[in-house]
N, C-alpha and C positions, 0 to 999 in steps of 0.2 A: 380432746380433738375428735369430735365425729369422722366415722366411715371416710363419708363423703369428702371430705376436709383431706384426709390422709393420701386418699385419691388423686385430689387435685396436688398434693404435695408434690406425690410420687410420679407425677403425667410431668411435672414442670420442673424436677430433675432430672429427668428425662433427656426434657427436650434439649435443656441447658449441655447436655453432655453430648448431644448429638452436634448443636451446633457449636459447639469446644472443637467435635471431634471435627466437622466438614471447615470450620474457619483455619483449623490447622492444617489442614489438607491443603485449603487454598494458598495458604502464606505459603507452603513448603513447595508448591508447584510454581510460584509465582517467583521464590527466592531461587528455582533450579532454574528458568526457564533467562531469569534476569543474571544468573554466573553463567548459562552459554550464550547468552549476545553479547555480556564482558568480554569472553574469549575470542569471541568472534572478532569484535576492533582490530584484533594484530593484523587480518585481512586489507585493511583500509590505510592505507599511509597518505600525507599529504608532501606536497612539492610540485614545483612546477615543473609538466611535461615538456616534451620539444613540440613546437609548433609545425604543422603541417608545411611541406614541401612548397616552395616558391612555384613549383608549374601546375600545383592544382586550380584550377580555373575559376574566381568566384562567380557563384551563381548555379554549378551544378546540382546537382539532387542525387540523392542515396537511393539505387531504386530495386525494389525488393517485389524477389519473383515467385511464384509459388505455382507450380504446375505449368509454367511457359507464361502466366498471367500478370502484369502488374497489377499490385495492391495500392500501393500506396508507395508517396515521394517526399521523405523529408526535406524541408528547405535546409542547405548546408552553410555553417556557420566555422569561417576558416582561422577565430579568435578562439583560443585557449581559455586565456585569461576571461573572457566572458561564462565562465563556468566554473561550481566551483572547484576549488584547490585539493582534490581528492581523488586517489589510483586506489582499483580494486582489485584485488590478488583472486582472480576468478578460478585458477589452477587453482589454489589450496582450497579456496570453499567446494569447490566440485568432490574436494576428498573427503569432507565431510557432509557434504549430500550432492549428489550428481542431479539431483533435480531443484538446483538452483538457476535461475535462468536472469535474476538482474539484480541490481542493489538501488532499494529508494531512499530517495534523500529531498525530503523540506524540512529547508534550514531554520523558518520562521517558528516551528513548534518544535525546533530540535530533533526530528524523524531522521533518523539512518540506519537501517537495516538490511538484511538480504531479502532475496523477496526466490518464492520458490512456485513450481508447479506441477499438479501432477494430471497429464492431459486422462488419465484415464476414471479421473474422480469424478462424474458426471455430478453429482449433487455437489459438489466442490464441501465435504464435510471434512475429511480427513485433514487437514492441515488446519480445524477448529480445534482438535486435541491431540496432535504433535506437536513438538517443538520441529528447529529447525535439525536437529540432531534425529531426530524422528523415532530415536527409539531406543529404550534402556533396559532391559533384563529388570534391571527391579521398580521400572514405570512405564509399564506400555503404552499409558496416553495421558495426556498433560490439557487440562484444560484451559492453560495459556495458551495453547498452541502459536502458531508465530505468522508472517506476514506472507501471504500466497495470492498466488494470480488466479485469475478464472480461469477454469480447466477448456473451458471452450474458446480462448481468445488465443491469436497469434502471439507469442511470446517476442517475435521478432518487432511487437507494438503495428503490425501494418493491421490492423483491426480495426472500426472505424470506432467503439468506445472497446478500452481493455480496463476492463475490473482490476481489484488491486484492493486485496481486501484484510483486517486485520482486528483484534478485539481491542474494546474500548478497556484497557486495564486503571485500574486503580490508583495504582502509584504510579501512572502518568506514562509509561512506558508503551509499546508498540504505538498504539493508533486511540491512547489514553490521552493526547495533548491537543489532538484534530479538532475536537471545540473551543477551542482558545479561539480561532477566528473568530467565533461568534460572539464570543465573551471580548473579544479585545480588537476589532476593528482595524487599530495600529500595526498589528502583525500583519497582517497583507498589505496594508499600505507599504511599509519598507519592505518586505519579501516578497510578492507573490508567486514564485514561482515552485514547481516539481520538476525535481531533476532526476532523472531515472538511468543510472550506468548501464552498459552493459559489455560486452566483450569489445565488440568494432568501436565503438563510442560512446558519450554522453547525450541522452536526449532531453530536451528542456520545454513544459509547459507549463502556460503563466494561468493562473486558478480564476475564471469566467463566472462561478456558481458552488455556493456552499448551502446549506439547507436541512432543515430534518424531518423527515418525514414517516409514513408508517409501515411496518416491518412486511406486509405488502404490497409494498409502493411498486408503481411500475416502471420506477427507474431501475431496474434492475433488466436492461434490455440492453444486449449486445449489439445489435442491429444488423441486420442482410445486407440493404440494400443504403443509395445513397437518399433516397424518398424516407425511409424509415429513421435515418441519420437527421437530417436538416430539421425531423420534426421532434426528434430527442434532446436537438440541442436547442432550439424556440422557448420547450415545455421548461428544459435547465434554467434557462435565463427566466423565465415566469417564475420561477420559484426562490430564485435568489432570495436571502435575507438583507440583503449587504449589496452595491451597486458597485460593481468591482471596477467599469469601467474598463472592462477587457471584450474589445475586438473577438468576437465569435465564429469565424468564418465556417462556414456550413459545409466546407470540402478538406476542413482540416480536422484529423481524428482529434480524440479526446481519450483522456486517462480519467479513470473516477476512482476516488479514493473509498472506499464504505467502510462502518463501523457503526456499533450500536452502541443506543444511549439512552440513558433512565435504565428500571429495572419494572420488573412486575406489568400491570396491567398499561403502568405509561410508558415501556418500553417502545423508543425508537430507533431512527436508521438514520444517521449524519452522513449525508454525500457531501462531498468536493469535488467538483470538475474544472479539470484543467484543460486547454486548447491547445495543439500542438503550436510551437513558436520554432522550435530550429535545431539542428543537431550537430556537434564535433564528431567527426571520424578518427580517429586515432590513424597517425599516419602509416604507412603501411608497413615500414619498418618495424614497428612494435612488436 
């Protein structure tokens, strides 16, 4: 065996050993990251709630203040049963991360998780490599990391688009299942909807626009104003892959799901947008 030869032997056990070593790395972050969202389940129980008070008045709105100013008005929805059959234990997640602020749920690709935020993460990076536990003595960051809201969005959803954003995993997990729409058509036909818990209620948007686009795409716009709004959701509907046949209304906010997809040079960015539809208040008794 020539020099040369030996060389190459030596470059290409090498490589094999490094990526031994980073493939191990990944399954063992992906196996920790996938035994704390098992644990996390015990949070979530199902049964049906008590339905809201006989004198609440159909037709009010949820109406949500910030500085003295309305933002936004949910349409209020005084059926239970029109949502799904699931209570979230928001005391005990709080105990293990206090910057948990809602739990996502579509049902059509299996999606239930917490969903967390940290208003002071301007480039919204850190919750790309924590989990939801956020932090271990013998792994200070996880490149699973877990499902987080945009650090500049109203957490209370009165924001006219709220990002909601999470990694395209592998073995199908977080925000790994979000291209099935694309791949199966049938899933939003019977499903369309995002259902997003939070402490007061259940908020429910049915999905307008799914699509993928390029990793600086300009849908990546939280919007000011309701002019900047009306022309984000136009562009949404333009880019559709799939004709959802979902009603857009241009003064109801929008929830957008992101995740990336492919790898390397054709790596992209899978959005879903959903349009706000209506919300449960949990009675006040609770």
């Amino acid at each position: 065996m020539s020099k040369t030869q030996k060389i190459m032997v030596v470059l290409a056990s090498i490589m094999i050993v490094v990526a031994s070593v980073m493939l191990f790395r990944t399954l063992r972050e992906y196996k920790i990251a996938e035994n704390e969202y098992d644990g996390l389940n015990k949070y979530v129980t199902t049964g049906a709630e008590e339905e809201a008070p006989d004198d609440w008045v159909p037709g009010e709105t949820k109406q949500i203040k910030n500085g003295g100013v309305e933002k936004y008005q949910f349409a209020r929805n005084y059926k239970r049963s029109d949502f799904p059959d699931m209570q979230i234990d928001f005391k005990g997640l709080r105990e293990v991360n206090p910057e948990v602020v809602a739990w996502l749920y579509v049902g059509a690709v299996n999606i239930s998780y917490p969903v967390v935020q940290k208003p002071e993460d301007k480039d919204n990076t850190y919750y790309l490599h924590h989990t939801f536990e956020q932090y271990r003595p013998e792994d200070p960051e996880n490149s699973s990391g877990c499902i987080f809201m945009d650090s500049a969005v109203d957490p209370q959803l009165t924001s006219w688009n709220t990002f909601i954003y999470g990694h395209n995993m592998k073995n199908g997990s977080m925000f790994g299942s979000l291209r099935k729409f694309i791949n199966n058509h049938k899933l939003y036909d019977k499903d369309p909807y995002i259902y997003i818990f939070r402490e007061e209620g259940i908020y429910r948007y049915k999905i307008y626009s799914f699509y993928l686009d390029t990793p600086d795409s300009k849908m990546y716009w939280t919007c000011k104003t309701l002019k900047q709004y009306r022309a984000y959701v136009r562009t949404a509907r333009e880019n559709a892959v799939y004709d959802c046949q979902t009603p857009a209304n241009e003064e109801d906010n929008t929830v957008t799901l992101v995740t990336c997809s492919g790898s390397g040079a054709g790596k992209k960015r899978f959005f879903v947008h959903g349009i706000s539809q209506d919300c449960y208040l949990y009675p006040p008794s609770r």
